[in-house]
N, C-alpha and C positions, 0 to 999 in steps of 0.2 A: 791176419796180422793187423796190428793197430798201432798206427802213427799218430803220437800226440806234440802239434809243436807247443816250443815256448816262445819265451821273449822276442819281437820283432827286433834286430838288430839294423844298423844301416849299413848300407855298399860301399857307399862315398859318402865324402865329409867337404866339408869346403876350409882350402885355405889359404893364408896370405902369400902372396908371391910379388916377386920383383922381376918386371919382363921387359924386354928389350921388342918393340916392334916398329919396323919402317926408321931406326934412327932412334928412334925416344926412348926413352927408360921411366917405370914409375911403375907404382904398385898396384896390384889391381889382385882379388879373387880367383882361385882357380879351385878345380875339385881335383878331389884324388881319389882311387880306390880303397879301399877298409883293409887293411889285414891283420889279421888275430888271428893267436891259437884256439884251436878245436882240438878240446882233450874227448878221443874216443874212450867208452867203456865196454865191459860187457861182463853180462851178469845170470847169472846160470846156478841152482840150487842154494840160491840166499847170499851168492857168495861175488862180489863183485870185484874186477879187475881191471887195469888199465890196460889198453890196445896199445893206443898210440897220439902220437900227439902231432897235428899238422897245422902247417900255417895256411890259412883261405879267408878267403874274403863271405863273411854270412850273406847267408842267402843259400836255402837247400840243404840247411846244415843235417836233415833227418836223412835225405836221399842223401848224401854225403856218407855218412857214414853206415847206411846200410849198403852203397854201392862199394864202399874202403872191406868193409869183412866178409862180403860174399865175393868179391873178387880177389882177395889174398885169401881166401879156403879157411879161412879161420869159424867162420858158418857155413854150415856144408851146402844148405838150402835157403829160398826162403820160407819156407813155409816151417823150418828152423826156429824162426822170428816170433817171439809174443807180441812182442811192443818195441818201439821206437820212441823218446821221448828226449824233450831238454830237460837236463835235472835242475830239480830244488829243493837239493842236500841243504838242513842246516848249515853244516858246517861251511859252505859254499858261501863267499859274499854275494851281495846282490847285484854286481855289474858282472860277476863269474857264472852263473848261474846259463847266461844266453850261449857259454861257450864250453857246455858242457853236455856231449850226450853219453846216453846211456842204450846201450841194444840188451833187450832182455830177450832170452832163448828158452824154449820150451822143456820141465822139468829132466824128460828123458837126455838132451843135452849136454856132454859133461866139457863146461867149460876150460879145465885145466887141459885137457886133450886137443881143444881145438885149440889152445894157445901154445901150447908144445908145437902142435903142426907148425903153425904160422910163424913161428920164430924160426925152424930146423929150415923152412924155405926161403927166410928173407937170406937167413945165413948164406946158404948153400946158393942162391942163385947170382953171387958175386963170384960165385968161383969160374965160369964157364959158359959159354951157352946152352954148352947139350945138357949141363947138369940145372940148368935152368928148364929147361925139354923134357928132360924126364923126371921131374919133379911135378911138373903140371900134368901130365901122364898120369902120376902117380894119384894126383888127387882125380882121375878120372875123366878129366877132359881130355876130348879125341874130336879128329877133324871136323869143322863146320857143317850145316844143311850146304847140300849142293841145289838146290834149287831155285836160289835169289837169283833174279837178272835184274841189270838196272840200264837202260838208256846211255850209252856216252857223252852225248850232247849233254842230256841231264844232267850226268856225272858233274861234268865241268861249272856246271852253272851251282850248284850246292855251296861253294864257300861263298859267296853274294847271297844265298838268298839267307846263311846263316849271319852273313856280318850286317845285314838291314836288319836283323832282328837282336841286336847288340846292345841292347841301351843305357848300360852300364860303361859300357868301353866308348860310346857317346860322350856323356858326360865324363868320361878321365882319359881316355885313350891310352888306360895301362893293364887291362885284363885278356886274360885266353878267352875260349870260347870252347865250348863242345855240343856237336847240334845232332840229335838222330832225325832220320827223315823217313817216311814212308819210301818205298821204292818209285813209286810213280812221282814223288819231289814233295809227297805234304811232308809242311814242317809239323812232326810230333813234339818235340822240346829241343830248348837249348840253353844252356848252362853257362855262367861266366864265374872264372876263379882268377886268383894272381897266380895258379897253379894248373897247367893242362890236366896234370895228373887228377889234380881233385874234381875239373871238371867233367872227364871223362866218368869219376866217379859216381858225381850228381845223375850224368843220364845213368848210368845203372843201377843206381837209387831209386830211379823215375822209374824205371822198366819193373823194378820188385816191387817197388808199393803199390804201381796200378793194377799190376796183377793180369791187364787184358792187353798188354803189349806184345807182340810176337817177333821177338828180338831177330829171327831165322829171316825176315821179310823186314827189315830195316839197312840202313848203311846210317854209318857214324863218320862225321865232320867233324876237324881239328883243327882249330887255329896253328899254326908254324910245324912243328917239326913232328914226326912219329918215332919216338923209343921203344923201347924193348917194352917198357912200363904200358902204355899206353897200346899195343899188339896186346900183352897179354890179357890186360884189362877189359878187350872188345873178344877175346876169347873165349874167356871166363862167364860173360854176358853173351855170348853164344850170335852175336853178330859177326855176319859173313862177311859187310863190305867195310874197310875202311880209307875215307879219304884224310888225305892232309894238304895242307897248303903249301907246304914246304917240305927237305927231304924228310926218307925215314933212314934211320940206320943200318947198320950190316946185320945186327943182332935182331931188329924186326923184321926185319926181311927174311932172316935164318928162322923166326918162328911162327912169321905169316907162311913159309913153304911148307917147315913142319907140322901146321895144322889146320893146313889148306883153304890160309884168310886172304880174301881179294885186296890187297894193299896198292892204293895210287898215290903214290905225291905228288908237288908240282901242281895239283889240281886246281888250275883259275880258270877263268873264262876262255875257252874254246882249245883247252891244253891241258896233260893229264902223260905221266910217267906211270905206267903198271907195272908193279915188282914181282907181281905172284897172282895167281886164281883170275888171271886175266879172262877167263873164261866165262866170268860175269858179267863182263859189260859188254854190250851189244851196240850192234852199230848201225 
């Protein structure tokens, strides 16, 4: 597979504000996070179409979107994948061009088919949970490796050693984060968006492009809350442990049990809620 970036884009910007500190008021610089659209595509026997369109913050934009179509099943695999690339369509201005990618898939791939899927389950997975359950069933994912263990102590200590590694959310203090960690506590990546979702995405961008990451022997760190979205997304990327820092919902709880993901919330320093596959952490 071959990832080509484009235009380096920026995270943050800096800008004027009026602050009030200690009594005093006056103006002074601040930075903010970036947020743009990132028009997905994908492009299969000559024939190119639009995914989807999200808002994030650049930075990752190639993981971003190969982590966004192999994890909504719209790409079966990666090895699916010809190329990765930001586009520079003519017809594209040239400030649009950074916020534009394109997933090209291998001839035998019939794009209209995988875009038929991906719509019938974004649809259908508003209906219910179970029909959310068996829809991902359907594309063939089934319970996790049972074999991850991870440390408790460790466990707890994961969202610190992901927020020291933040330096986006340093300078603005307005982005998520999503961190994968080796089991014994190395940090492998960690991703920052104005969207958990997308940065959950970036690590499974990360995990398809290296190609030598073994998702079965990792655990995934979440800035705030765990959704349904974000369960499924460490699913799909075949990661058994997921932490959050805050709660998760009913409905990832109903499909962390259903596909037997180690789900903690609550997870700070020396504290940690297990909702399922508690059998992973050790003590």
């Amino acid at each position: 597979m071959i990832a080509r970036a484009g235009e380096t884009r920026t995270s943050s910007v800096e800008v004027r504000t009026v602050a009030r500190r200690d009594g005093v008021v006056r103006e002074r610089v601040d930075r903010v996070c970036v947020e743009e659209p990132l028009e997905i595509r994908l492009r299969a026997r000559g024939e190119t179409r639009r995914v989807a369109v999200t808002m994030r913050t650049p930075g990752a934009d190639l993981e971003l979107a190969a982590g966004f179509v192999l994890g909504e099943g719209i790409v079966p695999s990666r090895e699916a994948i010809r190329a990765i690339r930001h586009c520079d369509d003519a017809e594209l201005a040239a400030d649009e061009r950074g916020n534009v990618v394109t997933v090209d898939v291998h001839a035998h791939v019939e794009a209209s088919t995988l875009l038929e899927r991906h719509f019938t389950i974004s649809s259908a997975c508003g209906v219910c949970g179970t029909a959310g359950i068996e829809l991902l069933r359907a594309r063939g994912l089934h319970a996790l490796d049972d074999g991850a263990r991870i440390d408790g102590a460790l466990l707890a200590e994961l969202p610190e050693r992901m927020r020291l590694r933040q330096n986006v959310f340093d300078a603005t203090g307005g982005l998520h984060a999503a961190a994968l960690f080796a089991l014994d506590g190395t940090p492998l990546a960690v991703r920052e968006d104005v969207g958990r979702h997308n940065a959950v995405d970036k690590i499974a961008g990360f995990i398809a492009l290296r190609g030598n990451v073994d998702p079965t022997r990792c655990a995934l760190v979440v800035s705030g809350r765990c959704g349904y979205e974000i369960a499924q997304k460490a699913i799909a990327a075949r990661i058994p442990i997921v932490a959050s820092v805050s709660a998760p919902s009913s409905l990832a709880v109903e499909l962390a049990n259903a596909f037997d993901l180690t789900l903690a919330g609550f997870v700070r320093t020396g504290r940690w809620n297990v909702y399922s596959g508690a059998r992973r952490i050790t003590s």
